[in-house]
C-alpha positions in Angstrom: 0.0 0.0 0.0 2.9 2.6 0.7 4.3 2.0 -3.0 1.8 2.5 -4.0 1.0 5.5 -2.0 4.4 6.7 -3.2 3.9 5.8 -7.0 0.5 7.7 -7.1 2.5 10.8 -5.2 4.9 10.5 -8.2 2.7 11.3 -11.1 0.9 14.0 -9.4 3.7 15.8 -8.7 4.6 15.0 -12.3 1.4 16.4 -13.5 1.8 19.4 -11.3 5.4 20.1 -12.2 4.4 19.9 -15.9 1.7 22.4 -15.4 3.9 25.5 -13.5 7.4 25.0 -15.1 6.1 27.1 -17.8 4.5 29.7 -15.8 7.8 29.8 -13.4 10.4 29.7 -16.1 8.8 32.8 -18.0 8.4 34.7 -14.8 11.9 34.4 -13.7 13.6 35.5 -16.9 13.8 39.1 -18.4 10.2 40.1 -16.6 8.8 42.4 -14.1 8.0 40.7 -11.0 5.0 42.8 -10.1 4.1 42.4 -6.0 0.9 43.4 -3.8 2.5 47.3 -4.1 4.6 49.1 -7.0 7.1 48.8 -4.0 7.8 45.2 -4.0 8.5 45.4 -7.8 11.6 44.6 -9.6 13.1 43.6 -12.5 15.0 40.3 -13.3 16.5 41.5 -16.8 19.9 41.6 -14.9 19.8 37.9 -13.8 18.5 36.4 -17.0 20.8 33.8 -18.8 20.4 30.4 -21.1 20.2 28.1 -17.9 18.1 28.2 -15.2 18.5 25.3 -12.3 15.5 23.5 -11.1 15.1 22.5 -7.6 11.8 21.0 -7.2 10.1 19.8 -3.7 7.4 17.8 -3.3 5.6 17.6 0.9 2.6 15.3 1.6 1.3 15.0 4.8 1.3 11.6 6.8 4.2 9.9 5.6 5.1 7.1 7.7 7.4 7.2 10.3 6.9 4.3 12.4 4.5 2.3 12.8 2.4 4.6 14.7 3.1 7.7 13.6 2.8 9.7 9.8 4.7 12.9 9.6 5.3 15.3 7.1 8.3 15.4 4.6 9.9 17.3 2.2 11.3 15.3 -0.8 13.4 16.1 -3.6 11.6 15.4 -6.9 14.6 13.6 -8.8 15.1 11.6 -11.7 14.1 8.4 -10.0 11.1 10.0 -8.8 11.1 11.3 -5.2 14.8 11.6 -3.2 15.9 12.3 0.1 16.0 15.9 0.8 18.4 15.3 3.4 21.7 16.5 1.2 20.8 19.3 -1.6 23.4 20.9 -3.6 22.8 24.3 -5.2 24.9 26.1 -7.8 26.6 29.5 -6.5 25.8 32.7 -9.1 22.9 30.7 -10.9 19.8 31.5 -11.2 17.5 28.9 -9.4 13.9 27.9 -9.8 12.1 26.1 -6.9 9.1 24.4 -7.1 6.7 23.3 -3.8 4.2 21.2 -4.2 2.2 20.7 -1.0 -0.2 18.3 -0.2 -0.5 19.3 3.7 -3.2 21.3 5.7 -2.5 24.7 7.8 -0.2 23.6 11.2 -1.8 25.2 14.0 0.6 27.6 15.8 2.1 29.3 12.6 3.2 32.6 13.4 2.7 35.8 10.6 6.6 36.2 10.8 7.1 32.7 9.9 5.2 33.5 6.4 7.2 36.6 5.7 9.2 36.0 2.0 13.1 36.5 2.4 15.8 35.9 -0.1 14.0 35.3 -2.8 14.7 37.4 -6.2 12.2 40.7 -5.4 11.5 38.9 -2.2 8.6 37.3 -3.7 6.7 34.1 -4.0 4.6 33.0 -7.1 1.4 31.2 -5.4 -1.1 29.2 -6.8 -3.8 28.0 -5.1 -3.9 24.5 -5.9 -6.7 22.4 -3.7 -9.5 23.3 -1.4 -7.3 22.5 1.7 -5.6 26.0 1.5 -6.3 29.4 1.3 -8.7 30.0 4.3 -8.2 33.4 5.0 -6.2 34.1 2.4 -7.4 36.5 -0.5 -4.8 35.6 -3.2 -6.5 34.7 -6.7 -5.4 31.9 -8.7 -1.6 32.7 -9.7 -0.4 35.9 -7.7 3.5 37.0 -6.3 2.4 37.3 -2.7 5.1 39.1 -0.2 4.1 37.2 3.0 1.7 34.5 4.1 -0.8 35.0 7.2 0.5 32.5 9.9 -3.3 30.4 9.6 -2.2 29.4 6.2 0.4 28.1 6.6 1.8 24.8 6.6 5.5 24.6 6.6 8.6 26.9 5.9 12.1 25.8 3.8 14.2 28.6 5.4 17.5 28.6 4.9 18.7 31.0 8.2 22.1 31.4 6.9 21.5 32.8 4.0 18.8 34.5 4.7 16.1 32.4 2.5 12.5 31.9 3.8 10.0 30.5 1.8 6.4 30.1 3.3 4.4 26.7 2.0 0.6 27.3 2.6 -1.2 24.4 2.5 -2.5 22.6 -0.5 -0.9 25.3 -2.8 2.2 25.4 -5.1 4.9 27.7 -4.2 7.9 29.1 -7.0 10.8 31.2 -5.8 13.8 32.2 -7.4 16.9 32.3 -5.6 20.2 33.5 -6.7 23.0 32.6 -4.3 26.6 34.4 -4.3 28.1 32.9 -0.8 29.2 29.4 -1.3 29.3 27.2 1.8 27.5 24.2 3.7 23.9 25.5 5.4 21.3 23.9 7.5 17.6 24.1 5.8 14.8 23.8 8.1 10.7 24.3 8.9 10.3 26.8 11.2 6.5 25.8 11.9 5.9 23.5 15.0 4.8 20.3 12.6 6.1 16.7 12.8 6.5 17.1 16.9 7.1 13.5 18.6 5.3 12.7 21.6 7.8 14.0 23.5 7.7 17.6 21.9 11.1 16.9 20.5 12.0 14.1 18.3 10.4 13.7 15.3 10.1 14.7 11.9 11.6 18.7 13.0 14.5 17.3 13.5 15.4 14.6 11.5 17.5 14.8 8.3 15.6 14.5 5.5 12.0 15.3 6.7 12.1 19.1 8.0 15.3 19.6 8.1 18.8 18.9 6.1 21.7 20.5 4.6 22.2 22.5 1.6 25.9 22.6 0.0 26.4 25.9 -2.5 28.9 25.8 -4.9 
């Protein structure tokens, strides 16, 4: 049953990957990224170039983690379909595309600061609502750069503290960011939400490599 659990996670991401690459990739290269305000605007001319990288995550909610206990987990949409997210290597001075897909519900306890955008190119985040499960109070439209998230919407984070990266994942939607990195160097990414708690408030899927946490290398 968990193949194929896993299998049928597979081709939706696959389907939902197919569907935003497009939308992403023509965003992020030579256009104005236009925000909420005429403040948040910029432009990504200076950035554009022939490659862009893809980094594409995929979460869903209740992945097992013993036998009595599903967490959530980020994985690492791969060639052979989904990959630890444990160890992720980024290139330094590239432009790079990431891709959420989230199949998780609102964690209770999510602060408004935790769904502030940082990092990202314009300091922006291209949403799209994607299922009924997100978006309850919320008024973003199908497809919108949103600067910040309100804390009830959301479900996770991937921060990266060290460089300053903070990318809010509502619930049931599909987030793209474009990061451009200039510091190489080995970083801790983590959710900053309290999700994937163990019984004991401690152990669990927070802070275990390869669920809500792991380590990016830039270079």
């Amino acid at each position: 049953m968990e193949k194929a659990v896993t299998n049928a996670v597979v081709v939706l991401v696959a389907i939902a990957i197919a569907g935003v690459a497009g939308i992403g990739i023509g965003w992020g290269l030579g256009s104005t990224v236009s925000g909420p305000s005429s403040a948040t605007q910029t432009t990504q001319t200076s950035l554009a170039g022939p490659k862009v990288y893809q980094l594409q995550l995929v979460e869903p909610m209740n992945t097992g983690w013993n036998m009595t206990t599903a967490q959530p987990k980020f994985f690492v949409v791969g060639p052979n379909g989904l990959e630890s997210s444990a160890n992720i290597t980024l290139p330094v001075d590239t432009l790079i595309q990431v891709t959420i897909v989230s199949y998780d519900t609102p964690t209770a306890g999510s602060t408004d600061s935790m769904g502030v955008v940082n990092g990202t190119v314009g300091n922006v985040v291209y949403m799209i609502n994607g299922t009924t499960a997100s978006m309850s109070s919320m008024p973003v439209p199908w497809g919108q750069n949103v600067t910040s998230v309100p804390g009830a919407d959301l479900a996770h984070t991937f921060t990266v503290q060290g460089l300053g990266v903070n990318i809010p994942v509502v619930g049931g939607d599909t987030e793209i960011a474009y990061l451009y990195l200039t510091r190489p160097g080995t970083y801790i990414w983590l959710c900053q939400t309290p999700c994937g708690l163990g019984s004991d408030g401690l152990e669990g899927a927070m802070s275990t490599n390869g669920w809500m946490t792991g380590q990016i290398t830039v270079r």
